[in-house]
N, C-alpha and C positions, 0 to 999 in steps of 0.2 A: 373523664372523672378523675383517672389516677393523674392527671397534668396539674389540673386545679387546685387537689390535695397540697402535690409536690411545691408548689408557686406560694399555696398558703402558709406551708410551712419556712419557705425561706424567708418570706415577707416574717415572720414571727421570731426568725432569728434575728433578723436584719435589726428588729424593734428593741431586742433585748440587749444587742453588740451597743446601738446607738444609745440606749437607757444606762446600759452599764459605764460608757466613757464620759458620760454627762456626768455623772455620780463622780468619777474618779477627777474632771476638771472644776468641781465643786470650788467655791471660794471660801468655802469652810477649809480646806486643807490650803495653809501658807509655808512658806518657807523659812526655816529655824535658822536662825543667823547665831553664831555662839558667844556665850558669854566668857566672864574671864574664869580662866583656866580649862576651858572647854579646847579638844584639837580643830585645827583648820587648815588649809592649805595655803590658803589667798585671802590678800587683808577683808575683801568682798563677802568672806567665809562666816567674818565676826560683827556684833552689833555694831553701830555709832560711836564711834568713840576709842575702841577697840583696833590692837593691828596685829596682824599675825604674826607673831614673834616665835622662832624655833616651832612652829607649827601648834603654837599652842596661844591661845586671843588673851591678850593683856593687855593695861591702859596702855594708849602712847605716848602721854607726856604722864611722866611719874610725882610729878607736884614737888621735887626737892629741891630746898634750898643750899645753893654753891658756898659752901662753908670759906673755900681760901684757902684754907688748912692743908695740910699733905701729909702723908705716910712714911716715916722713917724706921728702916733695920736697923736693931741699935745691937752689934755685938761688943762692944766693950767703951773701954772710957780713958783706956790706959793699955800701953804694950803688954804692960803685966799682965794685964785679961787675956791676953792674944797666944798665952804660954802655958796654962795652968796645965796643959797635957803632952806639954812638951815632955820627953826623956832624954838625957845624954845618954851619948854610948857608951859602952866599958872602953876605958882607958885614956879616960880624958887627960888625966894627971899628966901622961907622958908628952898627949899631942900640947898639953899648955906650955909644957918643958920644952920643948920644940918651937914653940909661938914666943914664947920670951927669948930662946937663944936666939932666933933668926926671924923677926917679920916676916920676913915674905914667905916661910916654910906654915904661914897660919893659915890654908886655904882648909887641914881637916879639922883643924878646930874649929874654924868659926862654922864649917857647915856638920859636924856632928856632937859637938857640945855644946852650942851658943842656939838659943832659939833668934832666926832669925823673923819671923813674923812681929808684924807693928800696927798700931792702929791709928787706921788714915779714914778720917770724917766718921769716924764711931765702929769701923770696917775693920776686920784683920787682914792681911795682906802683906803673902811675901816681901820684906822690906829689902834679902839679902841679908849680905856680913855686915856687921855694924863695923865701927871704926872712930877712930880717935885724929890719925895721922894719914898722910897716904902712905907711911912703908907699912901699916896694916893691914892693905886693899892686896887680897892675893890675888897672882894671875895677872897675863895681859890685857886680860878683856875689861876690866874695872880696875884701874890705876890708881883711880883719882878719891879720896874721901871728901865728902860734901856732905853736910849735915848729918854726919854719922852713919852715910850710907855709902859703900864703896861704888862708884858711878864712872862709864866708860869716859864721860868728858866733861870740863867745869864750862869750856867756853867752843867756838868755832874752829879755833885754832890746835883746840887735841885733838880734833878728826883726822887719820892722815889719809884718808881720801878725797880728792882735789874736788871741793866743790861742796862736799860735805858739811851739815849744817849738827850745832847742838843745838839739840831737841829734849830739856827734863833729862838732863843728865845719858842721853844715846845718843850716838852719829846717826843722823838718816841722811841718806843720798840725795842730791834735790833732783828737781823734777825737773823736766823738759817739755811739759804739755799736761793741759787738765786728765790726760789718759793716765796718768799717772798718780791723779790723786784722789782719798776717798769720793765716793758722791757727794753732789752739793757743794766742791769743793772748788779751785782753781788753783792753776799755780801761776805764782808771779815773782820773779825775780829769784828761782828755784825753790821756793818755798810753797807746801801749800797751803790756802788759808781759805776761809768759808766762804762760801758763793753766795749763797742758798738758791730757792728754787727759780725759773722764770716761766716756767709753761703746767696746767694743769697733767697734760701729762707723764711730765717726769714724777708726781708725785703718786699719781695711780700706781708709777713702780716701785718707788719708795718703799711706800707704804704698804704694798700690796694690796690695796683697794681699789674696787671699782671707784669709789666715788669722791676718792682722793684730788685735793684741790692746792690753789697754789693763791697766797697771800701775804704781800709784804716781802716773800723771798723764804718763805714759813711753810711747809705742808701741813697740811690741819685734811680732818675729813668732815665731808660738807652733810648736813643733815637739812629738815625741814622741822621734825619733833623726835621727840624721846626715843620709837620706837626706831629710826633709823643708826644708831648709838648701841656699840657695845656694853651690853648693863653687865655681862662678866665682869667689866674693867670698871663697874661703878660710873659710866659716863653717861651725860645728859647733853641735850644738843641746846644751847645756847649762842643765841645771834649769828643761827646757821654751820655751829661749831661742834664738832662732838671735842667735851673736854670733861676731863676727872671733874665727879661733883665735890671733891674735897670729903673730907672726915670730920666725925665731930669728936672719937671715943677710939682711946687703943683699941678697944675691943672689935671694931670696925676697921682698922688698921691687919688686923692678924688676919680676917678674914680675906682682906682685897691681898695680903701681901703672901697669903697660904701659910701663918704658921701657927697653926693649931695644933701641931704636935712637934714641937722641937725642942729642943736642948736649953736648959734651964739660964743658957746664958746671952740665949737670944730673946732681944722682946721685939713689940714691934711701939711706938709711938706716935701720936696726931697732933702735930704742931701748925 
C-alpha cells in the first residue's frame, strides 16, 4: 500500500514539472529584440533595421545628405590677429639700440620684443624673427631672409652637408632607402616623395583599423552601411567608403571641431 502511495505521488509530481515547462515554452512568450536607443550587445540584439552601435541599437544608414562642404578653424585673418596678447619684455629700447648698431647682435630683439607668430591659411603659427635683409637673420642656424622669415637655406646649395636637399626653407639629409621615409612614402634619387598605399594591409596599420582598405594608392575604411562608420567624426559610408558627411552650418562645424567653449577669437566655419 505505502509503495503505491509513493509511485502516485511521483507520477503527480512528474505531471506538474511536465505542465509547468509547457507553460514556460508557451509561444505567448517571444523574444524582445531592441528598439532604438534601447542596449544591446550584438547587432541580432536590435530590431530590423537597427545595429548595435556602442552597445546601444540605432538606424544603420542615417539618411544624410553629403553636403561637399567642410569645416575650417578660423583663428585670425591677419598676423596682427596672431599678437593681440603678445608682451615685450622690459628693455626693449636698449636690445633695438643694439639691433640697429649691429644686425647680427638682433637675435634678443627679434625674440623678446618682436612678436614672432604669423597667420598661415587663417592659422597662427610660430613664423620666427621676421626680417627685411639677410644681416637681420640672427645666428647660424637661419642665415638666410626669405619672405620676411629668417630660413636655414634659400636653395640646395646652402646645405653644407654633402647630399643635403632644401626642403621650405630647412636642409633635410636625403635618404637612402624607403626605411627612411615617412609611411606611404618612397625615396628616389634621395628625396622622399609619396608612394601611397599597394596592399590592404598596410593600411589596417595606417589607419589603425581593422577594416582598413587600400584604393587607388588612398587608404579609406571600407564599410557596407552607416552603422560600420565613425558617427563621432560625422562619417557615413558611401560606395563602400566611410567619409566626412560634410557640414551645412558653423554651428555644426564647432560641434565636429570641439569648440564650444573657446576664446572669443576662434570660430569655426562651413564652407
Amino acid at each position: 500500500m505505502r509503495c503505491e502511495t509513493t509511485v502516485s505521488a511521483i507520477r503527480l509530481i512528474l505531471s506538474l514539472l511536465l505542465a509547468g515547462a509547457a507553460v514556460g515554452c508557451s509561444d505567448d512568450e517571444t523574444f524582445h529584440r531592441g528598439t532604438t536607443g534601447e542596449s544591446c550587445r550584438a547587432r541580432n540584439d536590435c530590431e530590423s533595421g537597427l545595429a548595435c552601435i556602442s552597445e546601444i541599437c540605432a538606424p544603420e544608414s542615417h539618411n544624410i545628405e553629403i553636403t561637399g562642404k567642410s569645416c575650417y578653424r578660423v583663428e585670425c585673418g591677419n598676423d596682427a590677429e596672431c599678437c593681440t596678447e603678445f608682451a615685450p619684455a622690459p628693455g626693449c629700447d636698449l636690445y633695438e639700440e643694439a639691433c640697429e648698431a649691429d644686425p647680427s647682435d638682433c637675435d634678443a630683439y627679434q625674440t623678446l620684443c618682436v612678436c614672432n607668430r604669423g597667420c598661415v591659411d587663417e592659422l597662427c603659427e610660430d613664423a620666427g624673427p621676421s626680417c627685411a635683409t639677410d644681416e637681420e637673420c640672427p645666428g647660424f642656424s637661419s642665415p638666410y631672409c626669405v619672405e620676411s622669415q629668417c630660413v636655414e637655406c634659400r636653395e640646395h646649395g646652402d646645405c653644407l652637408d654633402e647630399g643635403a636637399r632644401c626642403v621650405e626653407g630647412a636642409c633635410q639629409s636625403p635618404c637612402e632607402n624607403d626605411e627612411h621615409c615617412p609611411l606611404l612614402h618612397a625615396c628616389d634619387a634621395g628625396a622622399c616623395v609619396p608612394a601611397g598605399c599597394t596592399t590592404d594591409r598596410e593600411c589596417v596599420f595606417v589607419l589603425d583599423h581593422p577594416r582598413g582598405q587600400c584604393g587607388d594608392g588612398v587608404c579609406f575604411v571600407g564599410c557596407e552601411d552607416d552603422s560600420g562608420c565613425d558617427a563621432d567624426a560625422f562619417e557615413v559610408c558611401d560606395d563602400g567608403q566611410c567619409i566626412f558627411v560634410g557640414c551645412e552650418t558653423d554651428a555644426e562645424c564647432r560641434a565636429y571641431l570641439d569648440l564650444s567653449e573657446t576664446i572669443d577669437n576662434v570660430r569655426a566655419e562651413c564652407r
